[in-house]
C-alpha positions as CSV (number, residue, x, y, z in Angstrom):
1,X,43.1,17.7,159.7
2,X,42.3,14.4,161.2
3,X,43.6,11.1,160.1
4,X,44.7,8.0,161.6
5,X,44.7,4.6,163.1
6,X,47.7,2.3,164.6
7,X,51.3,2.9,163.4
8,X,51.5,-0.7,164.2
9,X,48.9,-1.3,162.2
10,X,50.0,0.4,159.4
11,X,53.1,-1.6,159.2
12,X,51.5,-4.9,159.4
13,X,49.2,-4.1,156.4
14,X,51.7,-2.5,154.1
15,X,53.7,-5.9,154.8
16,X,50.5,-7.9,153.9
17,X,49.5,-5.8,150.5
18,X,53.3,-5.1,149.4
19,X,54.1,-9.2,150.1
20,X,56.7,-11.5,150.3
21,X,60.4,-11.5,150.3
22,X,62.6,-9.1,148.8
23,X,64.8,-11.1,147.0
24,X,62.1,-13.3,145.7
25,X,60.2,-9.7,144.2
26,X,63.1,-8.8,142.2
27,X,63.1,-11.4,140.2
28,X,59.9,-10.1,138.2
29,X,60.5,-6.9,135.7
30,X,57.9,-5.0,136.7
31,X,55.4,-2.8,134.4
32,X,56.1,0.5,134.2
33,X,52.8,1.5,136.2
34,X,54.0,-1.1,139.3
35,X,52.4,-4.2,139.5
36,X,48.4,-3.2,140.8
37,X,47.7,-4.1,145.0
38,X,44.7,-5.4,146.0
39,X,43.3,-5.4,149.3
40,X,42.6,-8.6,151.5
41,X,38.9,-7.3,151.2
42,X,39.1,-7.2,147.3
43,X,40.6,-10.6,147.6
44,X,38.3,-12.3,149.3
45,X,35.6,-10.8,147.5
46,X,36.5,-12.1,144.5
47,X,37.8,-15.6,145.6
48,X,35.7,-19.0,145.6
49,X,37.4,-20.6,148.6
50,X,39.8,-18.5,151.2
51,X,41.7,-20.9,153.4
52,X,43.9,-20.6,156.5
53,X,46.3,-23.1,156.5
54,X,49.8,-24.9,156.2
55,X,51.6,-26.2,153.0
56,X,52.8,-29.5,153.4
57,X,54.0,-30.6,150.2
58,X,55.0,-29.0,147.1
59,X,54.4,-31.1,143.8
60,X,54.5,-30.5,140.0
61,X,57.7,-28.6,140.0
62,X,56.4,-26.1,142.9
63,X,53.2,-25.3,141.1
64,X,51.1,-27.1,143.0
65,X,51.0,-26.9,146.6
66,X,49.5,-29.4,149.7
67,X,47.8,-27.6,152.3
68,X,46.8,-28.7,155.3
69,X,43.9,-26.5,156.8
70,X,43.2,-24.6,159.4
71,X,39.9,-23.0,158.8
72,X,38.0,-21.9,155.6
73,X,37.0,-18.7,155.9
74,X,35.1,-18.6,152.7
75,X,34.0,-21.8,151.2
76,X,34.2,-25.1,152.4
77,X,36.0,-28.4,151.7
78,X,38.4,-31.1,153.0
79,X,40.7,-30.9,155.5
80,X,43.4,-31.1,153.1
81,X,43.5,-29.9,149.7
82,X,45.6,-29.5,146.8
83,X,45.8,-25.6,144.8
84,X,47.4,-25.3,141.7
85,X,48.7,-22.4,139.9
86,X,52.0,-21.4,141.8
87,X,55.1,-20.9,140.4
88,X,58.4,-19.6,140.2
89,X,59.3,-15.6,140.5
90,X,60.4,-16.0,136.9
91,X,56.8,-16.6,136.1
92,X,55.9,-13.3,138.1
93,X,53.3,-16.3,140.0
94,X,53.1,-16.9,143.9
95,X,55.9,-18.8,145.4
96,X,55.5,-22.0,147.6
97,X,57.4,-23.2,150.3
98,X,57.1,-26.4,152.6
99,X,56.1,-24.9,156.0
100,X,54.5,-21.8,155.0
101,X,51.5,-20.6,157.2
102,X,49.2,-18.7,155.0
103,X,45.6,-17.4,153.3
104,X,45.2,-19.1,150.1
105,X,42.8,-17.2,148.0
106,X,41.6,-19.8,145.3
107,X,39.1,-20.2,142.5
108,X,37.4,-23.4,140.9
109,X,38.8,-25.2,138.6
110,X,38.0,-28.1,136.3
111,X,36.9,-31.6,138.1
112,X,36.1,-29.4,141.3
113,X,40.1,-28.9,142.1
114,X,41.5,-25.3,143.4
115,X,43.3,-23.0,141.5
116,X,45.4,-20.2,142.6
117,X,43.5,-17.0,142.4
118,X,46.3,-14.1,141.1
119,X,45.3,-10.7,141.7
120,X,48.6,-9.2,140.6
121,X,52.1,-9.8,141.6
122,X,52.4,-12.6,144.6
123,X,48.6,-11.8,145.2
124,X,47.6,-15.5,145.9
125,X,48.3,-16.0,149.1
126,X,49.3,-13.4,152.7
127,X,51.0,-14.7,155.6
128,X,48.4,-15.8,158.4
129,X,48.9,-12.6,160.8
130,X,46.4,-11.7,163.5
131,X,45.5,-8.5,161.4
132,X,45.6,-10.5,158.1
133,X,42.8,-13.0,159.4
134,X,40.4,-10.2,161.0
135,X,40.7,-8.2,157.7
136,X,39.6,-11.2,156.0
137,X,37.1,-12.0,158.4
138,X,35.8,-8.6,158.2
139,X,35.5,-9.0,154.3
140,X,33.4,-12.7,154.4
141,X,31.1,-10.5,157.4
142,X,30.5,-7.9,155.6
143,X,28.0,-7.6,152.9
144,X,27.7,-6.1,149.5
145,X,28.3,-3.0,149.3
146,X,25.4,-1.4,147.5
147,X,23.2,-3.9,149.5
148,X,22.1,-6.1,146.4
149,X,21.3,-3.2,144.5
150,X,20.9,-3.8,140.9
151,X,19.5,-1.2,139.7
152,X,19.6,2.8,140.9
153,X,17.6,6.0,141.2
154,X,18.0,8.9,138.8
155,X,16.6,12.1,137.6
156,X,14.1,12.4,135.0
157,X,15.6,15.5,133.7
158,X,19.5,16.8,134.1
159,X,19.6,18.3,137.4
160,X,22.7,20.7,138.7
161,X,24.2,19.7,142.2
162,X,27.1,21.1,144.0
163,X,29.1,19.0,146.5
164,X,31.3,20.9,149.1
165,X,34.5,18.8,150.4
166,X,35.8,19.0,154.0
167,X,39.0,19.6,153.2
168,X,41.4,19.4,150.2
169,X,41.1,16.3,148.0
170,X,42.0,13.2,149.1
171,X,41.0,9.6,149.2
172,X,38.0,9.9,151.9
173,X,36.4,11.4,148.5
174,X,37.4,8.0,146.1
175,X,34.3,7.3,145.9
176,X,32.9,11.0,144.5
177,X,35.6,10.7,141.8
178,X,34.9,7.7,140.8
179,X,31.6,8.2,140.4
180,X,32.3,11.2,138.7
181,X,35.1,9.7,136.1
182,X,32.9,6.4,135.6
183,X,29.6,8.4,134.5
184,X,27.2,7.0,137.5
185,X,26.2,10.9,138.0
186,X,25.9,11.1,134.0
187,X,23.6,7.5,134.0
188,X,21.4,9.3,137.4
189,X,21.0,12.0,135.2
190,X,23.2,14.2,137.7
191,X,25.6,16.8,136.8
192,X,28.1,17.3,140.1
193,X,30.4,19.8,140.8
194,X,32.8,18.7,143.5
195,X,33.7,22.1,144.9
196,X,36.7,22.8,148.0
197,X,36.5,23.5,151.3
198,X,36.2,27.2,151.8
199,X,36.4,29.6,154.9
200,X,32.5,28.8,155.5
201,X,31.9,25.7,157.6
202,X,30.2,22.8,155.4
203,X,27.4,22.4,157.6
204,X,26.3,25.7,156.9
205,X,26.7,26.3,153.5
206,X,24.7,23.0,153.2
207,X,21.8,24.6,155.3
208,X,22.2,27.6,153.1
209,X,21.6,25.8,150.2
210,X,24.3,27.2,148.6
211,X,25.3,23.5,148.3
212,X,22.9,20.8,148.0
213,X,25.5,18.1,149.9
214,X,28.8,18.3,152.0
215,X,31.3,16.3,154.0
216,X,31.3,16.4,157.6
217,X,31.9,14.9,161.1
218,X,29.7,13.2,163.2
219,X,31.1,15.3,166.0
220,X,30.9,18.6,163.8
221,X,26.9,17.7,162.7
222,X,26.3,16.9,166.2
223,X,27.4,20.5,167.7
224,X,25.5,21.9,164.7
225,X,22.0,20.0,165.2
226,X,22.3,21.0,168.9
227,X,22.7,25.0,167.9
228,X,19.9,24.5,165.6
229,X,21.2,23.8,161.8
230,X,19.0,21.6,160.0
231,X,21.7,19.3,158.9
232,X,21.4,15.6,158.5
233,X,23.9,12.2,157.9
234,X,22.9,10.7,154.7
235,X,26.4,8.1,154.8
236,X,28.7,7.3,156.8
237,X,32.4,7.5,154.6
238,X,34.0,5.5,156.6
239,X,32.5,2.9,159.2
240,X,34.9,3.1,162.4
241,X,36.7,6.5,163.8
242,X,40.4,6.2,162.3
243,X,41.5,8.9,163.9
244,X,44.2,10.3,166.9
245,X,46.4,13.0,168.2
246,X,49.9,12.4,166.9
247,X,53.3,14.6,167.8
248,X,57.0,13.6,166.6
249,X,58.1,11.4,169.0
250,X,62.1,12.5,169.1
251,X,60.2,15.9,170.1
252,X,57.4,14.9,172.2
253,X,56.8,11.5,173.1
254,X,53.3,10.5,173.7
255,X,53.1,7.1,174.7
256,X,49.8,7.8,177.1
257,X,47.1,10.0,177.2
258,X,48.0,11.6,180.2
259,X,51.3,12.9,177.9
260,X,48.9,15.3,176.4
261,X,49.1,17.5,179.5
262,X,50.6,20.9,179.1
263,X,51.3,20.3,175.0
264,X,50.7,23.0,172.2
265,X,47.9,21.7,170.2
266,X,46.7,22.6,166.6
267,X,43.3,23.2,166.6
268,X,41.1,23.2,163.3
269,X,38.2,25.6,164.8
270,X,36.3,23.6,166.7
271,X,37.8,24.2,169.9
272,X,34.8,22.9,172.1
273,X,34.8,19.7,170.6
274,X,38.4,19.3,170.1
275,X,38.9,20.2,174.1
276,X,36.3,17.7,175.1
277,X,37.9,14.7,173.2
278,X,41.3,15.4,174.8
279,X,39.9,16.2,177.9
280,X,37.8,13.2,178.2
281,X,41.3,11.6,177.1
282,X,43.2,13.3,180.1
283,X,40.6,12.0,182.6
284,X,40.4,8.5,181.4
285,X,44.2,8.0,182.2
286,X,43.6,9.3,185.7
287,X,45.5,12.6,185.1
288,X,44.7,16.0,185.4
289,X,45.2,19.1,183.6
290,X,44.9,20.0,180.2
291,X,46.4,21.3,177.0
292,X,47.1,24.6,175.2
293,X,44.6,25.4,172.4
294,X,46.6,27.0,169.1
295,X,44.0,27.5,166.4
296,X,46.1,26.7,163.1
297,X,43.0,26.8,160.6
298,X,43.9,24.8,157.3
299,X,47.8,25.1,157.8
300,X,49.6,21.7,157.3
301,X,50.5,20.5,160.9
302,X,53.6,18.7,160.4
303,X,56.1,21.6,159.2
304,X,54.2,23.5,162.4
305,X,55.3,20.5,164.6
306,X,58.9,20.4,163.4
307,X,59.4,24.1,163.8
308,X,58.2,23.5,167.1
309,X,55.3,25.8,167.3
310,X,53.0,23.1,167.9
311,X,53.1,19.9,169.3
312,X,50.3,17.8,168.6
313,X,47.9,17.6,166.6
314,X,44.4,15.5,164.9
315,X,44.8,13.8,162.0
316,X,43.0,11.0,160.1
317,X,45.3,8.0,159.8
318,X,44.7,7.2,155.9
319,X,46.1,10.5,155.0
320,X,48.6,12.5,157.3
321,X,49.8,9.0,159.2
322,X,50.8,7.5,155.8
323,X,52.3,10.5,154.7
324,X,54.4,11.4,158.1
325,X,55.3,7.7,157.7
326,X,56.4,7.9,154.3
327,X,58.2,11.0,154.8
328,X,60.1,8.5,157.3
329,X,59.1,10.9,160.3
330,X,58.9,9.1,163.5
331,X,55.4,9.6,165.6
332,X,53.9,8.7,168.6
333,X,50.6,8.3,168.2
334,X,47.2,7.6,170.3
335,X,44.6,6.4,168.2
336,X,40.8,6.7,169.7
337,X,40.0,3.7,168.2
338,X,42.1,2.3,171.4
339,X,40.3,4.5,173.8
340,X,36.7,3.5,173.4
341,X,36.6,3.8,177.4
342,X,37.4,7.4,177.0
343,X,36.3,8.5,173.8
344,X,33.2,6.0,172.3
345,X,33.4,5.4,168.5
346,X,31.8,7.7,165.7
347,X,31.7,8.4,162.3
348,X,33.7,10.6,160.5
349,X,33.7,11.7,158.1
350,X,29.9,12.0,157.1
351,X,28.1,12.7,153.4
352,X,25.3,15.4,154.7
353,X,22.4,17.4,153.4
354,X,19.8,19.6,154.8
355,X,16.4,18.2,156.3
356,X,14.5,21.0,153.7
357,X,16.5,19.1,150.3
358,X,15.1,15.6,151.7
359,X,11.5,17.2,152.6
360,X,11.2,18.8,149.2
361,X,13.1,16.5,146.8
362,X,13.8,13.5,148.2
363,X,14.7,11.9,144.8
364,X,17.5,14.3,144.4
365,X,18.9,12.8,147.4
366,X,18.7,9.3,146.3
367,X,19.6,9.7,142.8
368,X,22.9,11.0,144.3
369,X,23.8,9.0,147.0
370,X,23.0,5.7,145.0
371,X,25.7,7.3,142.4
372,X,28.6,8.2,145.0
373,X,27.4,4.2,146.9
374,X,28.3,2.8,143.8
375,X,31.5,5.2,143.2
376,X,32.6,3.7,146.8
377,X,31.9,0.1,145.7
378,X,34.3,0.5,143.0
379,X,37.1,2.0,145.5
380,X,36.6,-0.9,147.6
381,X,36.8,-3.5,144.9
382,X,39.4,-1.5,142.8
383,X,41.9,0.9,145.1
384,X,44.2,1.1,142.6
385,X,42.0,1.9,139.8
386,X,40.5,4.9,142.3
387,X,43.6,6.2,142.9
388,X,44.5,6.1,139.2
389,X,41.1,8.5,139.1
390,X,41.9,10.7,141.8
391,X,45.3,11.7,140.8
392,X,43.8,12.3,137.1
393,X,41.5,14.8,138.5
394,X,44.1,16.1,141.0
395,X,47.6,15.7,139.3
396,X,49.4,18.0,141.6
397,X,48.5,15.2,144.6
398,X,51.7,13.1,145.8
399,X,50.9,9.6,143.8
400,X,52.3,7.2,146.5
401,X,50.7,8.8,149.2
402,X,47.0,8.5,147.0
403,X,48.1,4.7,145.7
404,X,49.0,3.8,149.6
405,X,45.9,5.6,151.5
406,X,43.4,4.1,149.0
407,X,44.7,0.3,149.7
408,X,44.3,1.2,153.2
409,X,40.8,2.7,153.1
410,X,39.6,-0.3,151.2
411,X,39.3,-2.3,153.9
412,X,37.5,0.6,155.6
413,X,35.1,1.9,154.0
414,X,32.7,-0.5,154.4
415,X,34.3,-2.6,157.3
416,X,32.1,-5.5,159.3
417,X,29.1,-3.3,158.1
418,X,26.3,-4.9,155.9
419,X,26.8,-2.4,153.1
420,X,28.5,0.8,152.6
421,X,27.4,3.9,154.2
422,X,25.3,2.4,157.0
423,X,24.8,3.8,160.1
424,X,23.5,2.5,163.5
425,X,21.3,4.4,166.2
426,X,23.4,3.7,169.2
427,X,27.1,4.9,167.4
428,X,24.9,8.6,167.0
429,X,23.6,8.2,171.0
430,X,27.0,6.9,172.3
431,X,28.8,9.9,171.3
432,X,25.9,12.5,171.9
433,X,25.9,11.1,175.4
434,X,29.7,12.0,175.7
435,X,29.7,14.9,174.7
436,X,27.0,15.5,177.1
437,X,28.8,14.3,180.2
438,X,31.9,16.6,178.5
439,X,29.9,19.4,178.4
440,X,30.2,19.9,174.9
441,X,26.1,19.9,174.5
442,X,23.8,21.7,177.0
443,X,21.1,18.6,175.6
444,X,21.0,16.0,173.6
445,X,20.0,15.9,170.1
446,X,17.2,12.9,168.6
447,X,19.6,10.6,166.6
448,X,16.3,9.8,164.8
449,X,16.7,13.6,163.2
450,X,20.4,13.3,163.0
451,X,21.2,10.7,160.9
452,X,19.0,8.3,157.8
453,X,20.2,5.0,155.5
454,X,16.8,5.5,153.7
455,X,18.8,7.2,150.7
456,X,21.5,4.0,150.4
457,X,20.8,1.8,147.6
458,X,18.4,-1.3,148.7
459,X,18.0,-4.6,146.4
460,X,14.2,-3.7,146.7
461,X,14.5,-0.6,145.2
């Protein structure tokens, strides 16, 4: 399966949402549950003022702290400002410190002064990193989620729909079990069955009707519109491709894509696809050659890879990367999302139906998609809450792996998009034209037919 984005990355964000010192975390007992971690997104969301800056004094026996700043990046104010509300570890509140470059998330307080805005343990403030400060960029940019939406569609009468996953739970599908545990499918009048993967591709047991929605791939959809499947995008999971080809780097080091030459790769069963991505990655780094397809269906990759009957493989960051990284084994990994040269951005994975459920009942479509928006809403304000949901439906799940991939997603999700689930014309064009040139499509498919937001929630709805 595919996961990904940058180890790097990965590293840098655990550091921002897992915080500050060592020493200075152990002075807190913490609950029993672990103290709840919020994303910068979350953060910002539900700050008044977020500040970039420099504390220059500390005053009121370090609960009050002078900062001298930078930007606002929500809000707006004096170039200097004052924030109350820190305090010792003792206190389980944020720590201070002359010198400290930081974001200050901050609420009102009485006579118009700032108060430190605590999430959960040392939640008031991240160090001012480069990734830090485009997350929370990201999160003033982007809108609300269910774009102003206040109210949302449902069924006049209880109405039976089926659901078919991708692949084995996981936390691209927060949002379904949220919306599921929360009862926005019971309030739209929806009952949901959320049913597995199985040997049948989604997009055609979605044609089939046998299921009235699925989860896909842009790619996937693409490849089926051109053969002739009636399949459409009705959401866009996740907004940017967090995807690559990983292997174990002690085994296989790939620090370019012209590395991939002459490897074993673990295919999923989509081999046209699949060989036009690492193709087109081959080219792009000026080599030549290619790899050797091994079609390993829903096996797990990484006990392939250390066996060494593989030795690369797709995966989504969010999911396998995490894992492999909490399982402390080390990767090499190329991430598309650094090869838009090569490979142009897309979305995956996808919420789908078929063209004949939006000709005939339309409302079935909206009722459920304004449900699983609002489902996704909640798993970008809440992570921890959605995993809480996800492992109660799905016990057997490894809880630090669900807890650490839906943190990460939260700031994915939606992204620099307007609202969750968006999609744009020219993402759909840009990759049908690739896989064009690849020859992965003998012609192109309308993007018009391919993809629709008319089913996301709307504030004039």
């Amino acid at each position: 399966m595919k996961r990904s984005v940058l180890f790097v990355m990965a590293i840098c964000l655990a550091g921002l949402l897992f915080g500050l010192e060592a020493p200075r975390a152990q002075a807190c007992t913490p609950p029993p549950d672990g103290h709840p971690v919020y994303s910068i997104a979350h953060r910002v969301r539900q700050s008044d003022v977020v500040i970039e800056g420099t504390v220059t004094a500390v005053e009121q026996d370090g609960s009050t702290a002078v900062v001298e700043v930078a930007q606002y990046l929500k809000g707006e104010g004096e170039p200097t400002v004052k924030i109350g509300g820190f305090g010792s570890t003792a206190l389980c509140l944020t720590p201070v410190e002359v010198g400290q470059r930081a974001i200050f998330f901050a609420e009102s307080a009485e006579g118009g002064a700032l108060r430190a805005k605590h999430f959960g343990f040392a939640d008031a403030l991240v160090n001012a990193t480069p990734e830090a400060l485009a997350a929370a960029r990201a999160a003033v940019i982007a809108g609300d989620p269910l774009g102003g939406a206040t109210e949302f569609a449902r069924m006049p009468a209880p109405t039976d729909v089926t659901i078919m996953l991708d692949w084995t739970p996981n936390t691209n599908h927060l949002g379904l079990y949220v919306a599921q545990a929360k009862g926005y499918y019971a309030e739209a009048n929806l009952n949901v069955t959320i049913q597995p993967a199985g040997d049948v591709a989604v997009d055609q047991v979605v044609t089939s009707g046998a299921a009235q929605f699925g989860i896909s791939y842009q790619e996937g959809l693409t490849y089926s519109r051109a053969a002739g499947l009636p399949v459409v995008s009705i959401a866009a999971i996740i907004q940017h491709n967090t995807s690559g080809f990983v292997t174990l780097s002690a085994k296989k080091p790939l620090k370019r894509p012209a590395d991939l030459v002459g490897l074993r790769y673990g295919s999923y069963g989509s081999p046209i696809i699949e060989q036009a991505v690492l193709d087109a990655l081959i080219a792009c780094d000026g080599a030549s050659g290619s790899i050797q397809m091994q079609d390993i269906g829903f096996l797990e990759p990484f006990p392939l890879m250390e066996r060494d009957q593989i030795d690369v493989t797709w995966v989504f960051y969010a999911w396998d990367g995490i894992r492999a990284q909490q399982r402390g084994l080390a990767l090499d990994m190329l991430m598309l999302q650094d090869y838009p040269q090569c490979v142009p951005d897309y979305y995956t994975p996808i919420f789908i139906t078929s063209e004949r459920l939006i000709a005939e009942q339309p409302e079935v479509v909206r009722a459920f998609m304004h449900a699983t928006a609002r489902g996704y809403a909640d798993a970008i304000a809440n992570p921890s809450e959605a995993a809480r949901i996800l492992l109660q439906a799905h016990p057997d799940l490894d809880a630090d792996l669900v807890r650490a991939s839906a943190i990460w997603l939260a700031e994915q999700f939606q992204a620099e998009a307007p609202q969750w689930g968006v999609q744009r014309a020219e993402i759909w064009d840009g990759f049908t034209d690739f896989m064009l040139k690849a020859g992965a499509l003998e012609a192109p498919i309308r993007s018009a037919d391919a993809f629709t937001n008319d089913f996301l929630p709307r504030a004039d709805q």
